[in-house]
C-alpha positions as CSV (number, residue, x, y, z in Angstrom):
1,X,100.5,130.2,81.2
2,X,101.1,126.2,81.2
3,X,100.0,124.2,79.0
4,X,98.3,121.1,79.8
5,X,99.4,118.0,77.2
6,X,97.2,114.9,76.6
7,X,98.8,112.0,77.5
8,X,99.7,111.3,73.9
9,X,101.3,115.1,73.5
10,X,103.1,114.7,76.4
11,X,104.9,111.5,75.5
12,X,105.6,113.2,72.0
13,X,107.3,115.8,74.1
14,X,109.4,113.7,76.6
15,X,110.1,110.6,74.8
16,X,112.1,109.6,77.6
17,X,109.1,109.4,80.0
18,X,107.9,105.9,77.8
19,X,110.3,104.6,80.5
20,X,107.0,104.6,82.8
21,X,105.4,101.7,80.0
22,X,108.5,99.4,80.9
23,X,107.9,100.1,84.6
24,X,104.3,99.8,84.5
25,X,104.4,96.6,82.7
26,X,106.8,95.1,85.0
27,X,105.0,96.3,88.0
28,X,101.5,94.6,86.4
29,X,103.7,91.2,85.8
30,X,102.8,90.4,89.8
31,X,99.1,90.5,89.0
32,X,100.1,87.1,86.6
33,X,100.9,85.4,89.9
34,X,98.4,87.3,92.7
35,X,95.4,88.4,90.5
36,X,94.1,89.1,93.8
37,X,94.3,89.8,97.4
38,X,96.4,87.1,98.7
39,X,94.4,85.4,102.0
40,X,96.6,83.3,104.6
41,X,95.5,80.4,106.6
42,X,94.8,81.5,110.1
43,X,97.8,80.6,112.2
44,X,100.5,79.9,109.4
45,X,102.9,82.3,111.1
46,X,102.8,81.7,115.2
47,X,106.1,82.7,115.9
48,X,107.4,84.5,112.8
49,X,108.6,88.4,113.2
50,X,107.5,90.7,110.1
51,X,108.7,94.4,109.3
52,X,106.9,96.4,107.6
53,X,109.4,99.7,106.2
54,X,107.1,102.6,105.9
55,X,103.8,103.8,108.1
56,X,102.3,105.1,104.8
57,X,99.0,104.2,103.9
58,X,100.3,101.0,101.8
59,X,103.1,100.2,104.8
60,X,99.8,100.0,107.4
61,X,97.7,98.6,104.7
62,X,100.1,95.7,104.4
63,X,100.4,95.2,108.2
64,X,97.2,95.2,109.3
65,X,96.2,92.3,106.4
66,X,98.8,90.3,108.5
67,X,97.2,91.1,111.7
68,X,93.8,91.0,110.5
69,X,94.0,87.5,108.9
70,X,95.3,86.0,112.1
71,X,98.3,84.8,110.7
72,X,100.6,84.6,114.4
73,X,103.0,86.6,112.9
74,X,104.8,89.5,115.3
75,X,104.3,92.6,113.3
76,X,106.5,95.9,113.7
77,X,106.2,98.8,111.6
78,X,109.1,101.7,111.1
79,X,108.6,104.9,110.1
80,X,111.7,107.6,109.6
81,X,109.4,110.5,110.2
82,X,107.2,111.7,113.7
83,X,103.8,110.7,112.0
84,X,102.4,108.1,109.9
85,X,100.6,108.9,106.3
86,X,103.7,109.0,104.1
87,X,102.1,111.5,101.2
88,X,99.3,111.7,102.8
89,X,99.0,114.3,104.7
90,X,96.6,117.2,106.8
91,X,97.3,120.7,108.1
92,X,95.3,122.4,110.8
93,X,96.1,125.7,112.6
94,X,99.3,125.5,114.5
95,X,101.3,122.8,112.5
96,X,104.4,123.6,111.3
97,X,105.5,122.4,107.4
98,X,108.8,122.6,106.1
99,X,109.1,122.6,102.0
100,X,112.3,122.1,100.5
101,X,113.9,124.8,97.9
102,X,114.5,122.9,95.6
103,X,113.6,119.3,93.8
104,X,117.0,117.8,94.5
105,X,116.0,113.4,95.8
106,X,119.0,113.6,97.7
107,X,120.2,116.2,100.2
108,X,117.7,119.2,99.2
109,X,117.7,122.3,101.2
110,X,115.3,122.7,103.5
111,X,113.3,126.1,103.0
112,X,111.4,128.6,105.7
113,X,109.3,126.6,108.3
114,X,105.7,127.6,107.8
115,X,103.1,128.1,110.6
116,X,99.8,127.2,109.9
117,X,97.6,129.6,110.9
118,X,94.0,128.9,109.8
119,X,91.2,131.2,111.8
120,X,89.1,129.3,114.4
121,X,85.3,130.8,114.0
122,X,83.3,129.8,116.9
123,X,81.0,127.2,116.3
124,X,82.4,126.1,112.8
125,X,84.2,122.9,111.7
126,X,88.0,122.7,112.2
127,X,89.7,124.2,108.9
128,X,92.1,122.4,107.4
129,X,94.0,121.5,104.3
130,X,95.0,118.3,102.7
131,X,98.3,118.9,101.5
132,X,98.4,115.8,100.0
133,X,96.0,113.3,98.3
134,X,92.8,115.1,98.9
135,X,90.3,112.6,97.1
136,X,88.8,109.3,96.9
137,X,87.6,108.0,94.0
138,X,84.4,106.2,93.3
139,X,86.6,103.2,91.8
140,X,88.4,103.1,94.8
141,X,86.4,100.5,96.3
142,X,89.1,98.7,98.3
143,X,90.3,101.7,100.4
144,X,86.1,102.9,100.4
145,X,85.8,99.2,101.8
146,X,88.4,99.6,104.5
147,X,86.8,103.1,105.7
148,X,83.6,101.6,106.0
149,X,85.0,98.9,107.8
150,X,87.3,101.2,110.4
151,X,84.0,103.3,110.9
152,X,85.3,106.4,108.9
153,X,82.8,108.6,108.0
154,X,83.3,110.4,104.5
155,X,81.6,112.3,102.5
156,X,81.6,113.8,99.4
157,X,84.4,116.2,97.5
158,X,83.0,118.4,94.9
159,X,86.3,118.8,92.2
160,X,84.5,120.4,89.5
161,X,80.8,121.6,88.9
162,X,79.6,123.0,85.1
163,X,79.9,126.4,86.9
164,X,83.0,126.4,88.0
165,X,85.4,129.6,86.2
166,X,87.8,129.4,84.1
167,X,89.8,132.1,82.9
168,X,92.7,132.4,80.3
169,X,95.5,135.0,79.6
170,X,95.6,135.4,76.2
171,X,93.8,134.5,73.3
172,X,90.5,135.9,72.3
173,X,88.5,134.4,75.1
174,X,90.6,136.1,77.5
175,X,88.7,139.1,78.5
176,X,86.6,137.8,81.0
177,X,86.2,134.5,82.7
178,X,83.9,131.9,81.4
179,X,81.8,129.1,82.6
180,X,82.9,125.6,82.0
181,X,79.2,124.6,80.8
182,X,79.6,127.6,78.1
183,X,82.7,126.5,76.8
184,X,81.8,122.5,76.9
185,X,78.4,122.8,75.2
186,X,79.2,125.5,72.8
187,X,81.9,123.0,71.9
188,X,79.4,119.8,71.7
189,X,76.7,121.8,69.7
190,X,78.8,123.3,66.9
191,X,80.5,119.6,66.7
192,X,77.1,117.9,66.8
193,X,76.0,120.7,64.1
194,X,78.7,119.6,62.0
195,X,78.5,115.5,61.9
196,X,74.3,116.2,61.5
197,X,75.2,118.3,58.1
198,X,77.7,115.3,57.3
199,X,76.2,112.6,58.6
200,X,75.7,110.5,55.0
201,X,79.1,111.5,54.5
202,X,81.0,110.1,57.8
203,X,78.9,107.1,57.7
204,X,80.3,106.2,54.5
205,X,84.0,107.0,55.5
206,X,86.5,104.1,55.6
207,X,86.4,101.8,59.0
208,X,82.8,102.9,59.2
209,X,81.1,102.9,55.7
210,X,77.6,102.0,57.5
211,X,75.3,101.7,54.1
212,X,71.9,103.4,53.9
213,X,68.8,101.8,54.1
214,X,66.6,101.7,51.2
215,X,63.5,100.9,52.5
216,X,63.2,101.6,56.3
217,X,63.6,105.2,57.3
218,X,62.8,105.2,60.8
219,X,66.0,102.5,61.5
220,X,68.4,104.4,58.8
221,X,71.3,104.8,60.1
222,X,71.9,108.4,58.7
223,X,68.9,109.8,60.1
224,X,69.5,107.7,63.7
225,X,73.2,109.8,63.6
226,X,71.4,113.1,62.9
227,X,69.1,112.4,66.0
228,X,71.1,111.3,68.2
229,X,73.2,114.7,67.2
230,X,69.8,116.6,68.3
231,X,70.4,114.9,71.4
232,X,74.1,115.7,71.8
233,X,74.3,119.0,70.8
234,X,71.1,120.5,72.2
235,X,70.4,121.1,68.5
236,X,67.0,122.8,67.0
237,X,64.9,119.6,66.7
238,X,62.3,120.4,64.5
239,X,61.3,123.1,61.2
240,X,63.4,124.8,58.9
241,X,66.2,125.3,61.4
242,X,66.4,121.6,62.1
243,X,69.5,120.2,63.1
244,X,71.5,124.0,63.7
245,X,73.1,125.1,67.0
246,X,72.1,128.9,66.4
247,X,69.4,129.8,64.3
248,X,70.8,131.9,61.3
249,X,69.3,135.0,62.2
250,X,71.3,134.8,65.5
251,X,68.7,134.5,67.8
252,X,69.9,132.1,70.8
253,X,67.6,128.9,71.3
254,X,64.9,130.0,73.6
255,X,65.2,126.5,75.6
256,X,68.8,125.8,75.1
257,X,69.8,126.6,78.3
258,X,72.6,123.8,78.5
259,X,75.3,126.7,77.9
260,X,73.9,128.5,81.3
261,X,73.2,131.8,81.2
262,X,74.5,135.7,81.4
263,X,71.5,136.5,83.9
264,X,70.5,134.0,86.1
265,X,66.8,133.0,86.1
266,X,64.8,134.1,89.6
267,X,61.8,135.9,89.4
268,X,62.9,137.3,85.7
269,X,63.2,134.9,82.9
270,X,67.0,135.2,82.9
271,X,69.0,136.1,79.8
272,X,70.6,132.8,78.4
273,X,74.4,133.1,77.6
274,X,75.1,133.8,74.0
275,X,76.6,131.0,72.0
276,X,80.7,131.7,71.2
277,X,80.8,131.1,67.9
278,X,82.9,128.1,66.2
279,X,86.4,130.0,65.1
280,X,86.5,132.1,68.3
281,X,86.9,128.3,70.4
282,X,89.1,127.2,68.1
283,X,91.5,130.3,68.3
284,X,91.4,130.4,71.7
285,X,93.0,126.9,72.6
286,X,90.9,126.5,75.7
287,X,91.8,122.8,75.7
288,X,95.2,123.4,75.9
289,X,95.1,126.8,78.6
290,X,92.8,124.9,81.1
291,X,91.9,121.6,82.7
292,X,89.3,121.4,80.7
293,X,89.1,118.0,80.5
294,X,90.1,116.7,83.8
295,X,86.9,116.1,85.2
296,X,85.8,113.0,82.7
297,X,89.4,111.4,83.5
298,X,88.7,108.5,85.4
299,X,90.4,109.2,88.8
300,X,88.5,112.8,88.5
301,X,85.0,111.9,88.0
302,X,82.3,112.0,89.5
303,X,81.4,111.1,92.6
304,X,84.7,111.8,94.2
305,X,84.8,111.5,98.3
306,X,86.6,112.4,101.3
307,X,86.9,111.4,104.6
308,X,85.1,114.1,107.1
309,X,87.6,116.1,108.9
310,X,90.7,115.6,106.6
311,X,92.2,112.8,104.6
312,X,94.9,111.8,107.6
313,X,91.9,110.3,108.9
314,X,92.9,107.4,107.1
315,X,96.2,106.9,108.4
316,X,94.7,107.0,111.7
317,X,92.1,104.4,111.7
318,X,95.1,102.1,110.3
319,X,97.1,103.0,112.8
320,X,94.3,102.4,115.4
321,X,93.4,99.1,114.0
322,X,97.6,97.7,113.7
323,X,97.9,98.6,117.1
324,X,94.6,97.4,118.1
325,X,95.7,93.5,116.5
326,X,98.8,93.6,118.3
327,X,101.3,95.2,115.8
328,X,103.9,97.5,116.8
329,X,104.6,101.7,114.8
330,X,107.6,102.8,115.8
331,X,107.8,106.7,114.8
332,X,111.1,108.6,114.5
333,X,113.0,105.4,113.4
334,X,115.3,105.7,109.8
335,X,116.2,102.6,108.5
336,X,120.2,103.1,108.2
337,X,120.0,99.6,106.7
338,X,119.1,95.8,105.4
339,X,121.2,92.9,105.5
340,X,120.1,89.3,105.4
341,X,122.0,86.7,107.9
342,X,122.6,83.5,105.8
343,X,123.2,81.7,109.1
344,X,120.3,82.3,110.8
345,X,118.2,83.1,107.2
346,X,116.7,86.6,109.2
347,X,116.8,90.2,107.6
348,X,119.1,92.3,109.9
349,X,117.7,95.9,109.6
350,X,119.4,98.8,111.7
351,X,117.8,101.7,112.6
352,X,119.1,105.0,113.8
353,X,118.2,106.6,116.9
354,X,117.1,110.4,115.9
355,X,119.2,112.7,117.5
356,X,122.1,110.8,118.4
357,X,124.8,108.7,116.3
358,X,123.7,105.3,118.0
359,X,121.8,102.3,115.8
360,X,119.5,99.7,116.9
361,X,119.4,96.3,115.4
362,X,116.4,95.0,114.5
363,X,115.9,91.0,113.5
364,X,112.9,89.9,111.1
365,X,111.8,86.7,109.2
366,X,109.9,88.4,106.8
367,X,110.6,92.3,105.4
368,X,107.7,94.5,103.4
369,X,109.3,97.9,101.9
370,X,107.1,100.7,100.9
371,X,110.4,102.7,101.0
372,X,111.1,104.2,97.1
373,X,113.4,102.4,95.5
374,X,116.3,105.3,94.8
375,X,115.9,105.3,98.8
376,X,116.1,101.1,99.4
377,X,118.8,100.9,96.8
378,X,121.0,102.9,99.3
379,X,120.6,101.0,102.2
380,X,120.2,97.6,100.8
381,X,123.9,95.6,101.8
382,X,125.4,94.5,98.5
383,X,125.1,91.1,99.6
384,X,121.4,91.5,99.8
385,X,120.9,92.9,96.3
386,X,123.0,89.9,94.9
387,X,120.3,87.8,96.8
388,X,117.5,89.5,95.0
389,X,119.2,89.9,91.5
């Protein structure tokens, strides 16, 4: 069963990963010098030649701002692969995808072609899969921006619901599968049931230490914790049970139905779900044998969206729109490499020709590369890294 780190646990783990900080910080330098989205006079560029490496969604991003903004620039796009999305990418019945057998960056092993072979009901919407990114994120405004711009219609992309199933393989909760709303607000009440019982206590703990007030009870701060734990925890608001998750005796709360329930209500009552009591969670190491927490992660919440029909539908309407403005994708076109002419101050890119051993030179004022950088480093000319270093 795997085991799914925090963030923190996982750079215990792999201290080597840290790496990412350096690269993330150097990466967030640019935003010192272009807090923004750069904007560029109309017309500053009449006679300039761009390329643009890569027909992913950045590389098509990138050209269409220079063909949008009516800069006069000439704008070709090259892509080493027969479509354009990069990672981004949608199966339907009768497309063919290759994995490779192993993880090796550099000359991997192609495994068994795969045939898609979805059924077709009569009537229904086109299945499909997103074998890529399969989500938008509410934050995501830019990219939400450029749909609604395009005419994309999207809609939205239910991740996780409080009913979803989880099941684990061992441990003492793995008999049978649970809900997620069982597990989350058995969690929340017997927490909340806790800091209510020791609420004078943890107010008076060191970084807190919130004092008591003597002489105004209904803005003490004590009594404001416990109900705001009422609220949290779904606890027993009022008489001698106040401020318990489960009533002593056992008895589940007749309107705590936060949990869900082992019968659904319809025209009976329902029976709700019994509360898993405090040691039994903590044995079981849900949080570490589930996802459990993925859905409150930024990039997971709620509301997520997806374009209708498949996420390559935003490729496409890029692709539309560059070509559309004037600008140029040429498919099925591997950069073999990048030089820069000092004489004439152009980037000399050459291209191979799929399928035979012959190149093609290409000649460019400006160069964008969304190609990865163990990739570029390879085809860069030595005399260009210099340049650049």
């Amino acid at each position: 069963m795997p085991v799914f780190d925090s963030r923190a646990t996982f750079f215990e783990r792999h201290p080597r990963a840290t790496a990412w900080a350096a690269l993330d910080q150097a990466t967030n330098a640019q935003k010192k010098l272009t807090p923004g989205a750069i904007t560029m006079p109309k017309g500053q560029y009449v006679g300039k030649r761009a390329v643009v490496l890569g027909a992913g969604i950045a590389g098509l991003a990138a050209a269409y701002e220079l063909l949008a903004q009516e800069t006069g620039m000439e704008v070709t796009v090259l892509e080493a692969r027969d479509r354009t999305g990069g990672r981004c990418l949608s199966l339907r019945t009768g497309d063919t995808f290759t994995e490779d057998v192993d993880s090796q960056l550099f000359d991997s092993e192609p495994g068994e072609t795969q045939v898609v072979r979805f059924e077709r009901p009569v009537g229904d919407q086109e299945p499909y899969l997103n074998a890529g990114p399969g989500r938008i994120p509410s934050g995501h405004k830019r990219l939400l921006r450029y749909l609604q711009r395009f005419g994309v219609e999207i809609e939205i992309y239910v991740m996780n619901s409080e009913s979803n199933l989880v099941r684990m393989t061992e441990g003492p909760l793995s008999s049978e599968p649970l809900v997620y709303r069982r597990l989350n607000h058995n969690v929340r009440g017997w927490l909340a049931q806790m800091v209510y019982e020791q609420a004078e206590e943890l107010l008076g703990c060191p970084g807190i230490e919130i004092p008591r007030a003597a002489d105004d009870s209904e803005h003490d701060p004590v009594e404001l914790l416990r109900d705001l734990m009422i609220s949290f925890g779904d606890l027993i608001p009022s008489g001698d049970d106040k401020g318990k998750y489960v009533a002593p005796d056992g008895d589940g709360r007749p309107d705590g139905t936060r949990a869900g329930f082992e019968v659904l209500p319809e025209v009976e009552p329902g029976l709700i779900a019994e509360a898993i009591d405090f040691k039994t969670l903590l044995e079981s190491e849900f949080w570490k044998r589930t996802s459990f927490d993925q859905p409150v992660d930024f990039l997971w919440q709620p509301t997520l969206f997806q374009p209708v029909g498949g996420m390559d539908r935003v490729q496409h309407a890029f692709a539309q729109q560059v070509a559309a403005l004037g600008g140029t994708v040429h498919l099925n076109s591997p950069v073999k490499s990048i030089d820069w002419d000092f004489t004439t101050r152009e980037f000399v890119i050459e291209i191979s020709q799929v399928g035979t051993e012959a190149t093609r030179e290409l000649r460019a004022d400006y160069c964008f590369s969304n190609i990865p950088i163990p990739f570029l480093k390879r085809i860069v000319s030595e005399g260009l890294q210099e340049l650049g270093s």
